[in-house]
N, C-alpha and C positions, 0 to 999 in steps of 0.2 A: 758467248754470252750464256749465262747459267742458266736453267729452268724456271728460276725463282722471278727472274727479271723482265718486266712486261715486253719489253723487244718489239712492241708494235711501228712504230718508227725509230729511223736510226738514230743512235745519239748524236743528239747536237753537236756543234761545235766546241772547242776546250771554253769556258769559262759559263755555259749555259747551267739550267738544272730545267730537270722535268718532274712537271708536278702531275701525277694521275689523282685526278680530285672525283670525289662521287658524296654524295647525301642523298638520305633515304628519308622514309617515314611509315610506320605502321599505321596505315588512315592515314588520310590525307587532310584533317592534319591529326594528327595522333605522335606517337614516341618516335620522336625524330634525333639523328646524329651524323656525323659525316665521318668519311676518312680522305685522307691523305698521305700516298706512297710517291716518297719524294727524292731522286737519284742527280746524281753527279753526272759529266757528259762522260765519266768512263764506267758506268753503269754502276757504281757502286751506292746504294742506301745511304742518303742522306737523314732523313727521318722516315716516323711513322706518326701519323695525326691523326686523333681519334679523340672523339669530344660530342659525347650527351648533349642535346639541348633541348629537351623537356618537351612538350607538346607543339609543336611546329607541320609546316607542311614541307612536303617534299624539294619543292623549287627555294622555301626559304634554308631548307640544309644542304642543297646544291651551293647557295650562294656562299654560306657558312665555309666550306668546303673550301671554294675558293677563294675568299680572303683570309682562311688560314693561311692557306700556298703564299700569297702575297705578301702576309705579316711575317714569315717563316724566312722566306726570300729579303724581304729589307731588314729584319732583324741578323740575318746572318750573312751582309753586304753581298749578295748575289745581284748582280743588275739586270743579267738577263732569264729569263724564264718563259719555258714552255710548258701550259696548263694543258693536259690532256683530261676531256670532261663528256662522261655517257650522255649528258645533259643539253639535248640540241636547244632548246630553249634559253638555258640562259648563255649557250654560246655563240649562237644569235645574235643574244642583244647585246652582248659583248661587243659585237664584230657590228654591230649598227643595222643590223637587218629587220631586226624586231622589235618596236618598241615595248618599253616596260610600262603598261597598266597598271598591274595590280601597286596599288598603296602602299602593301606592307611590303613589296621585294623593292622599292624605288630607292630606299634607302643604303640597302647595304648595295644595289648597284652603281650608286654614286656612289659610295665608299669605294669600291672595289674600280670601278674607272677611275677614281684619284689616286690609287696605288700602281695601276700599273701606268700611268702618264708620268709617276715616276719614278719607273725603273728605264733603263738605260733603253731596252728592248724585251717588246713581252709580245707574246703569242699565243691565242687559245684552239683548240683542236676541239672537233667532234668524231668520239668512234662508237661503237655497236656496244651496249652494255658488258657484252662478252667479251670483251677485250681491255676492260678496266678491271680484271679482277681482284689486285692488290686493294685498289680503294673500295671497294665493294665488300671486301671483308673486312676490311677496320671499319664502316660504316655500319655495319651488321654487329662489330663488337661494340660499339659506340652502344646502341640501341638495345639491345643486352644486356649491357650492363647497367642502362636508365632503367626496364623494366624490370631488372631483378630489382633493383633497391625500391622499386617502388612498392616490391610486394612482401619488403621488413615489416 
């Protein structure tokens, strides 16, 4: 496995993909964006997701994050997926541990439980920020690039 490739668990089985999902925000809520570094089960880069989304808080570009994964996965007939996310909260309430309070994240959490109930088989993971660094950097570019343009 190459240097580039996050290797923090093994690659799934033939027909999976894993998604390392991360969103940030500068303030909370301030200039916010996500990324998404998304591989095959023979490790090879499926995509790279990266996507501005203007003044947000941090757990709403977490979410963001990962209903790209999701959209990204049933747009290109993947059934099974495993989300790996720096974001113990919302994979929590993913995983039913947590409920979802806040208002504004309740929405795209029902969105995002309606996409994975249909996919064939989905799995989300919690690891140590340092270990998502692919998505952490498209995340960083996402947010970048909202703040340069903002300062045309």
């Amino acid at each position: 496995m190459s240097s580039e490739t996050p290797g923090l668990f093994p690659l799934p089985e033939s027909g999976w993909i894993i998604a390392y999902c991360d969103g940030g925000s500068r303030g909370n809520p301030g200039p916010a964006g996500y990324g998404v570094y998304i591989q095959d089960s023979e490790g090879r880069v499926l995509a790279e997701l990266s996507h501005y989304l203007g003044r947000r808080t941090n757990n709403f570009a977490e979410y963001s994050g990962l209903l790209a994964a999701l959209e990204f996965a049933a747009a290109n007939s993947h059934p099974r997926l495993r989300v790996i996310s720096d974001s113990e909260l919302m994979v929590k309430q993913m995983k039913g541990q947590y409920r979802v309070n806040n208002p504004g994240l309740r929405p795209l959490y029902e969105q995002a439980r309606r996409l994975a109930s249909d996919m064939e088989h989905f799995e989300i993971r919690h690891v140590l920020r340092e270990k998502n660094r692919h998505a952490d950097r498209l995340a960083n570019l996402a947010m970048d690039r909202g703040e340069a343009g903002n300062r045309k």
